[in-house]
N, C-alpha and C positions, 0 to 999 in steps of 0.2 A: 433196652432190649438186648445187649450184648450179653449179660452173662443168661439168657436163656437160648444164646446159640452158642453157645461156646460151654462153659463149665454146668449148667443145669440143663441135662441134655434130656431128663427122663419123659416118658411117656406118663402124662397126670394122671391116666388111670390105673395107673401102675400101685401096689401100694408099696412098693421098695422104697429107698428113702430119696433117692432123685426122683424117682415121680413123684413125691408128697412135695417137694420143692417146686418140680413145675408147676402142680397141681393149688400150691401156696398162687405161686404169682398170675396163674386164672383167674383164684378167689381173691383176690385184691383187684386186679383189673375190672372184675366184673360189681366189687362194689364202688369202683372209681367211677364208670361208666351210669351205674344202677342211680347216681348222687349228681350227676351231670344231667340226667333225662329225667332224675324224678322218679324212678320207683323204685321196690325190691330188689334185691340182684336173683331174685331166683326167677324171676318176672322176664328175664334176658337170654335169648338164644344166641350164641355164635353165630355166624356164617362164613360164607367165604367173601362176602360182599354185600353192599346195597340191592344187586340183582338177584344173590341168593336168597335175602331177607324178604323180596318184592315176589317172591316165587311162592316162597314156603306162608307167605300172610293169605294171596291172593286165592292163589289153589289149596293150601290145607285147608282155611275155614271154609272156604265155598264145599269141597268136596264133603265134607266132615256133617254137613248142613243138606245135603242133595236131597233128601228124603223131606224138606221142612219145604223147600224150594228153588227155585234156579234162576233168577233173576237178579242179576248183579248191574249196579248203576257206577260208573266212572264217567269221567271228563274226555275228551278225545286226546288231551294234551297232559295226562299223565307219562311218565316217563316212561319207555320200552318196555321195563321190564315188566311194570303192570299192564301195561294193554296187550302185550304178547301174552303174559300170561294169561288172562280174562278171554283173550280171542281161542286160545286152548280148550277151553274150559266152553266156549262158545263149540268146540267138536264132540264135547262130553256129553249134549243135551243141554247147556246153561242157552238163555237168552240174556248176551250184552248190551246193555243200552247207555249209548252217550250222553250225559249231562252236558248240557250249551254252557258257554261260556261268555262275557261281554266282551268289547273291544278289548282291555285290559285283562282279557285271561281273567278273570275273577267268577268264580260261581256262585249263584243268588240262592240262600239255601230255602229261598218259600220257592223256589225250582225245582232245588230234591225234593221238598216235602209233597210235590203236585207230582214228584213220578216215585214215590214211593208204594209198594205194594204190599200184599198181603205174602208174599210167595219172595219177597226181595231177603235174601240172605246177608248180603256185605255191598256198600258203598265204600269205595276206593278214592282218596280223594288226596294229593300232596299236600302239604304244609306249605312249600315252596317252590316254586315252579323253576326248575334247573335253568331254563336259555332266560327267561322274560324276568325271572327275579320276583313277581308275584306273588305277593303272600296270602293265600286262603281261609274263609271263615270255617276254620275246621272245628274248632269247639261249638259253632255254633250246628252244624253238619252234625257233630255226634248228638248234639244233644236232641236233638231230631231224628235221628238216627234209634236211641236209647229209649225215646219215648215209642217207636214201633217194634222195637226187641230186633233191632238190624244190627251188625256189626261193622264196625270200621276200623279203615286201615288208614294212616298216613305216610307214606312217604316221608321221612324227614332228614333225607341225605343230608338235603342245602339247606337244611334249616338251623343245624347245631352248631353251637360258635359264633354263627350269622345275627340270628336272634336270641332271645329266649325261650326255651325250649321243656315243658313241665309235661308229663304224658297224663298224672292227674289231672292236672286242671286243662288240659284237652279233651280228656274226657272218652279216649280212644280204646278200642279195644287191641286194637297192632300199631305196630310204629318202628319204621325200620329207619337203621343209620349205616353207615361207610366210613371206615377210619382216614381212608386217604381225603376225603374232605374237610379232616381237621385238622390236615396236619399230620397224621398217620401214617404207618404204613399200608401200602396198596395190598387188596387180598385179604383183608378184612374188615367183617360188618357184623347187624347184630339185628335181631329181632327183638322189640318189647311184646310178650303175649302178658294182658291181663291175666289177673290170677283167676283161672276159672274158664277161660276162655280154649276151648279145643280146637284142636289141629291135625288133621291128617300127615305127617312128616311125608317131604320131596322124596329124600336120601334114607335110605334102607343101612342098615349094618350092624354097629358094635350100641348101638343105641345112647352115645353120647348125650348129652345137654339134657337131661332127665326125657330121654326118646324123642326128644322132637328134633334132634339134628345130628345123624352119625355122622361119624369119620374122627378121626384124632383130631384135639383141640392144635390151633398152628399156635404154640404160648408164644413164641416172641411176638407175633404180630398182634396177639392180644394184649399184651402186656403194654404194647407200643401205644395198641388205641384207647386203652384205659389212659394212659399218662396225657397220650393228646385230647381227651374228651375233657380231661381234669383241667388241663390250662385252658383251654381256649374259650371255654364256660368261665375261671375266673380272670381272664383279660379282657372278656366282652364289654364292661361297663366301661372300658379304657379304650377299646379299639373302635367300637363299634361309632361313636361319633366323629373321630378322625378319619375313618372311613369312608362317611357321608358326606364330610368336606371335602374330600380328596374326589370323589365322583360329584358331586355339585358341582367342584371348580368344572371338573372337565368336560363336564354337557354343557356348561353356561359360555365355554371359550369355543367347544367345538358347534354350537349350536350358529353362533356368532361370524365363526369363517368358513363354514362351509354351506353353502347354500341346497335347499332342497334334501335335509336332514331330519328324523323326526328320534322319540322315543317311545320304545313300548315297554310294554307293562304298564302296572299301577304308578299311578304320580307318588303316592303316600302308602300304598299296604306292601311293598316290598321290602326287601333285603338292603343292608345298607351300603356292602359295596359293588352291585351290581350295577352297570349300565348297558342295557340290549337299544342298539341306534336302528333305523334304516334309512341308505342312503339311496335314493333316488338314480336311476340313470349308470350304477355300476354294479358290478356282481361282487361278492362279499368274501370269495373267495381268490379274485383275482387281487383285493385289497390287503388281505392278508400275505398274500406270498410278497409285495410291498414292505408290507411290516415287516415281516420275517427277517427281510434282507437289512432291515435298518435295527435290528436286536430288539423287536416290540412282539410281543407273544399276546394273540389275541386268540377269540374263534367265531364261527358264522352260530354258533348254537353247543348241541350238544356235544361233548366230546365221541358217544358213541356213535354220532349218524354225520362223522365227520367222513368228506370225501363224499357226500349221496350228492347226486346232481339234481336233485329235488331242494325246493324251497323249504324253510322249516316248516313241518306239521305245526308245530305248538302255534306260529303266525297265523298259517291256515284255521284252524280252527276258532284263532280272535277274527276270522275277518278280515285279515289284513291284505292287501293286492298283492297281487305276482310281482310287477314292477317295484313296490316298495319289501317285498319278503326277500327279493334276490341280492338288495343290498344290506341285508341285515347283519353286522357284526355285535359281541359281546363283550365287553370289557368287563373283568372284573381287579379292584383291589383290593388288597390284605396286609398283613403286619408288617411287611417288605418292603414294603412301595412306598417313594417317597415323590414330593414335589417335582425332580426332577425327572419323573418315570413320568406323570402326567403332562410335565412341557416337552416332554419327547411324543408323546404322543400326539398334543395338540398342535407339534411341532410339523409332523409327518404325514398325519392323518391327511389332513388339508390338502398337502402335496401329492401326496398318491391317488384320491381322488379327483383333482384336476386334471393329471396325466395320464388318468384312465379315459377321463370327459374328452378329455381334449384325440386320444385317439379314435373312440367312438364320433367324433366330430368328422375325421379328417377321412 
């Protein structure tokens, strides 16, 4: 990224010759990125983010569609930025309707197919569910989806890197990603629109990204998430197993000492290094500030609904009780983390829970 903050300073749409240099390292980013997800690079909108991408998928096609119908189907436990969205669009005249979910956050797609409609425009549905780690039958969801002329969107912040990640053989019409999830830098994401597929643009202006997303491209941070979407796709076949050992070992020791613990999400259709716990009898925040003190960076769920004194939504909508959502933390590991990150953990965990128990006792 450095020499596009520093010596290739030009504006891409520039045709001077520093903007054809910026405007170079865009067109490389974006076929870095277009060969990581699986399609075209012209298939690929900028944004400023996973929430700009959840905005511009949710609201453009639905708007774009309003006249065919207004019935959009999502899960309750997609990420903020699509149910904020969809609830907007619920002021426009749309009807939003929740997709249930099982104990495991998983959606049964002979469920969409019994609330699908004649009038339904787009079913919204993540790849990966950010706090529980769940991974969703999304290809099965389009192809349901495609057989009633519906469009769909995934979510696939937490999916990239994570798993693997093809937007053909998903079978999607939108699919949005976030560079700071791979590794990236923050303040950049991107939209997948199928070729064909129309969109109302958020953002008004200079008409960037062939109109569907103004404002000036940020090329270093694109250049940044190009280079990260490229590795962390070819270190997956290396990573991703080590991963899964590194979070086995740690449920299986934490499971082990600390009493009245469980785990959620899917046993088998998640992510490989996620582990979402809940622990009984302590609040999930108070365990953290615990960790914190002892150099262990964990979270109760999302990072953007950090601090709400509400239990997690994503919980709530699996079902899962108050008493056991309040102890809920999230651990996750990556390329970093070694052996000795997990017996700190199994080290402390134990500890801070006790002497939270033991205050609540006394």
């Amino acid at each position: 990224m450095l020499p596009y903050l520093t010596d290739v300073w030009g504006n891409p749409s520039s045709i001077y010759g520093p903007g054809r240099r910026a405007r170079q390292g865009v067109d490389e980013a974006r076929e870095r990125l277009a060969s990581a997800v699986g399609c075209a690079p012209e298939e690929l909108v900028f944004t400023g983010g996973g929430t700009e991408a959840g905005n511009l998928a949710v609201k453009g096609t639905a708007w774009v569609l309003r006249d065919r119908g207004r019935h959009v189907l999502l899960p309750a436990l997609e990420h903020h930025a699509v149910l904020d969205s969809a609830d907007w669009l619920g002021t426009q005249g749309f009807e939003v309707e929740h997709i249930p979910v099982d104990a495991t956050g998983r959606v049964d797609p002979d469920e969409v197919a019994r609330r699908l409609r004649d009038d339904t425009v787009l079913v919204a549905l993540m790849l990966v569910n950010n706090e529980i780690g769940t991974v969703q039958p999304v290809a099965e969801v389009a192809a349901l989806c495609r057989e009633h002329g519906v469009l769909t969107y995934t979510d696939a912040v937490q999916a990239l890197g994570k798993i693997p990640v093809d937007v053909r053989e998903l079978g999607v019409d939108l699919a949005g990603f976030s560079a700071h999830k791979v590794g990236g830098p923050k303040g950049v994401g991107a939209l997948y629109v199928r070729r064909g597929t129309k969109l109302v643009p958020v953002l008004h202006g200079g008409g960037q990204e062939r109109g569907r997303r103004s404002g000036t491209e940020n090329v270093a941070g694109i250049v940044g998430f190009g280079v990260a979407a490229e590795t962390v796709v070819r270190d997956l076949p290396h990573q991703a197993p080590r991963w899964m050992q590194l979070r086995d070992g740690m449920w299986e020791r934490l499971s082990e000492s600390i009493p009245d613990i469980r785990r959620n999400g899917h046993p088998t259709h998640r992510v490989p290094h996620n582990l979402h716990v809940s622990i009984r009898s302590v609040v999930g925040e108070d365990v953290l500030l615990m960790l914190d003190a002892a150099g262990i960076c964990a979270s109760t769920g999302s990072a953007c609904q950090s601090g709400s004194p509400e239990p997690s939504y994503v919980l709530a909508a699996c079902g899962v009780a108050r008493e056991w959502a309040a102890g809920a933390l999230r651990f996750t590991v990556g390329r970093d983390t070694t052996e000795a990150d997990i017996d700190a953990v199994c080290a402390e965990l134990p500890k801070a829970v006790e002497r939270l128990r033991s205050f609540a006792r006394s």
